[in-house]
C-alpha positions as CSV (number, residue, x, y, z in Angstrom):
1,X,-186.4,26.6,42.3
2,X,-184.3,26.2,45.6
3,X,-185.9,22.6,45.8
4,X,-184.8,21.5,42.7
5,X,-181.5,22.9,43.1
6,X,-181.4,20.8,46.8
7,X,-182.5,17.6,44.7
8,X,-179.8,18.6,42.3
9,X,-177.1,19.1,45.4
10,X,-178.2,15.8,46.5
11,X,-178.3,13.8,43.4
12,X,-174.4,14.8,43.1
13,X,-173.7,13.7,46.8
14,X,-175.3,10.0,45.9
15,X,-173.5,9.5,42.4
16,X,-170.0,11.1,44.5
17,X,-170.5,8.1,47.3
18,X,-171.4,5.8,44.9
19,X,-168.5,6.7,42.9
20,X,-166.1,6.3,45.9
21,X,-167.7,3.0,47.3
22,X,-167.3,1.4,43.5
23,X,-164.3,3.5,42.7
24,X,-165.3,5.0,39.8
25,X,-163.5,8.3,38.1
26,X,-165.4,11.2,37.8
27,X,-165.4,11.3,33.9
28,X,-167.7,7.7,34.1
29,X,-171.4,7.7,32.9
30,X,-174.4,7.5,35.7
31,X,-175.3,4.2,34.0
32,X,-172.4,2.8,34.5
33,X,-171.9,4.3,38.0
34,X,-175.7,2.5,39.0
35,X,-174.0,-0.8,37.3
36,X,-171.1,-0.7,39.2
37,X,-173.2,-0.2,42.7
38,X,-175.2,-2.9,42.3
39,X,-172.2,-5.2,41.3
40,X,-170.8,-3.5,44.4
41,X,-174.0,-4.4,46.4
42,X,-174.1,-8.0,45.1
43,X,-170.5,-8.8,46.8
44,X,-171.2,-7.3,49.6
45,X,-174.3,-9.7,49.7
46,X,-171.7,-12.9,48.5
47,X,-169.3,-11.8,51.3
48,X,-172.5,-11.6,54.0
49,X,-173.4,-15.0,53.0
50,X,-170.2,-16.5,53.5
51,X,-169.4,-14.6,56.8
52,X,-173.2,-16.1,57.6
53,X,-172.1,-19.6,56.4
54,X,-168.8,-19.7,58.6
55,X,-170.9,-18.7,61.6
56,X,-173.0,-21.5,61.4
57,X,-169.9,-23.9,61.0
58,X,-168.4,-22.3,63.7
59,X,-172.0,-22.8,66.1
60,X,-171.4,-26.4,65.0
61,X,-168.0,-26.7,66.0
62,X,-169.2,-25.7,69.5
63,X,-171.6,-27.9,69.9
64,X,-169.6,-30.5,69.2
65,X,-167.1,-29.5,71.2
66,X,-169.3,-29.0,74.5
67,X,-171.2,-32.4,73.8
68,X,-167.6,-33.9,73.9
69,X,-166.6,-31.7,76.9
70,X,-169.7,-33.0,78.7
71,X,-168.6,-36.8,77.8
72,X,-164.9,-36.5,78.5
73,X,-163.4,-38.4,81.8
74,X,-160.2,-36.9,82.8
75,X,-157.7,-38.8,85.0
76,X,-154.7,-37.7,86.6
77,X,-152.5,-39.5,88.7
78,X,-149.4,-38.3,90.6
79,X,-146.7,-40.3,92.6
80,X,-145.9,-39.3,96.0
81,X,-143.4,-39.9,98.2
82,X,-145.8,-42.7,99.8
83,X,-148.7,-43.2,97.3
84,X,-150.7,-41.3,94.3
85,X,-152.1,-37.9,94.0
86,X,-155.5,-38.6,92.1
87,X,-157.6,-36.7,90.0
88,X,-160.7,-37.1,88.5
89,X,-162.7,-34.9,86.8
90,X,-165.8,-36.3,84.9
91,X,-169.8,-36.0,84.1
92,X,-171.9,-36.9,86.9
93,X,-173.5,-39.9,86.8
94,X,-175.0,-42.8,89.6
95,X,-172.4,-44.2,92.0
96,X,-169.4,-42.5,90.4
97,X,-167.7,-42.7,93.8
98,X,-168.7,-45.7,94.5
99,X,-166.7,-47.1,91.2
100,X,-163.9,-45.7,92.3
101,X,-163.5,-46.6,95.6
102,X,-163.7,-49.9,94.8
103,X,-161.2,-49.3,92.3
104,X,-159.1,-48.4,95.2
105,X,-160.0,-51.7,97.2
106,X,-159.4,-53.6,94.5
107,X,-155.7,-52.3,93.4
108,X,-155.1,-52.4,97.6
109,X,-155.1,-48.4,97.9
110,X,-156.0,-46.8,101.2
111,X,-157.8,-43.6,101.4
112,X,-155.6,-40.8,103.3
113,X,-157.6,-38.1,102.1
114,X,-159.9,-36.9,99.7
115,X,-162.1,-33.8,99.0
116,X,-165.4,-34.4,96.3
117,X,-167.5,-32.5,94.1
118,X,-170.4,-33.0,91.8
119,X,-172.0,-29.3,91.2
120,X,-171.6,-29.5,87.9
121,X,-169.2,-32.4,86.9
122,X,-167.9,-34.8,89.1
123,X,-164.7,-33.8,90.5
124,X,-162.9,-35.6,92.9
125,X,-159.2,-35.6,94.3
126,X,-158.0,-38.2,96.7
127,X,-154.4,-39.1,98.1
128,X,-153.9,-42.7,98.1
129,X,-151.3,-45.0,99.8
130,X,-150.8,-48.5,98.2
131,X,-150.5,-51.3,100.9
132,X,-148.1,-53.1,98.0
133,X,-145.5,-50.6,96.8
134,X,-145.9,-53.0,93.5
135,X,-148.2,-50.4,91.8
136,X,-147.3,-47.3,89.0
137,X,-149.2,-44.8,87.9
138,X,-149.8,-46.5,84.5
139,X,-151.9,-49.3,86.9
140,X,-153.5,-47.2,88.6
141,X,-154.7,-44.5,86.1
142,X,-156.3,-47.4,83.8
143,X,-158.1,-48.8,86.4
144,X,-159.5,-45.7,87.4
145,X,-160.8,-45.3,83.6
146,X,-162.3,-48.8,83.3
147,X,-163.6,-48.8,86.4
148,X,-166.0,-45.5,85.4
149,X,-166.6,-47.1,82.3
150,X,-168.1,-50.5,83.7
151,X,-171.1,-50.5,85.2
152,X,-172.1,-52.1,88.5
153,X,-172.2,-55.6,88.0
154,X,-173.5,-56.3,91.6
155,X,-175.9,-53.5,91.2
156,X,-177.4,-54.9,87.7
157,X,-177.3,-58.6,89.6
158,X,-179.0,-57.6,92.6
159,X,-181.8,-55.8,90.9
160,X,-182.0,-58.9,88.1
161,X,-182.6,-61.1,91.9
162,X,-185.2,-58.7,93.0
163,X,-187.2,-59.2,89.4
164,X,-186.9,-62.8,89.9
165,X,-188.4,-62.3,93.6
């Protein structure tokens, strides 16, 4: 008897947070309650899917972002009072340095100063004088960018001589 009345107790509890999940009035059959759940429970499954479906994008959005991150070549250059503050920041790769300081011999910039990196990324940051004051920071900044774009010509040639050898 006490066990039925406990099922009874608990029945009541149920259809009660049922009833306040699917805000239901009291006066509402138990059919319509158990309808009204499982329309309830079906949203909650629509809602899970999308929140599911915008994660993913989300995942995506990152991984685009760090592939680009990984790819991107920052340069900064600065006028001084007697030549450029340069920045570089960029992925690692063969002879990065090398690129650029013949970058810098080619534009007629001398070396002052310059502190390198390449834990990661390649990061490098160099204070240049030009021996012809002719040169802006528009020059300088674009040849900075093609020259880690090109690849080494004299390095492809001299290893097209050695093949020949």
């Amino acid at each position: 008897m006490a066990s039925m009345l406990q099922k009874r107790i608990a029945m009541r509890r149920k259809i009660h947070i049922l009833r306040a999940q699917t805000k239901c009035s009291k006066s509402v059959k138990r059919s319509f309650i158990n309808t009204a759940a499982l329309l309830y429970i079906y949203k909650l499954i629509l809602k899970l899917e999308a929140i599911k479906r915008e994660y993913l994008n989300l995942l995506a959005t990152k991984k685009e972002y760090l592939k680009l991150m990984k790819n991107m070549q920052d340069v900064e250059v600065q006028k001084l009072r007697e030549g450029f503050l340069v920045k570089v920041n960029c992925e690692k790769g063969e002879d990065r340095l090398v690129r650029i300081l013949e970058a810098f011999d080619e534009m007629g910039l001398n070396v002052q100063q310059a502190r390198v990196s390449s834990n990661k990324r390649f990061e490098m940051e160099a204070i240049v004088v030009a021996q012809d004051q002719a040169l802006d920071v528009k020059e300088v900044t674009e040849a900075l960018l093609g020259a880690l774009k090109r690849k080494l010509e004299m390095r492809h040639y001299t290893q097209e001589a050695w093949k020949i050898l």
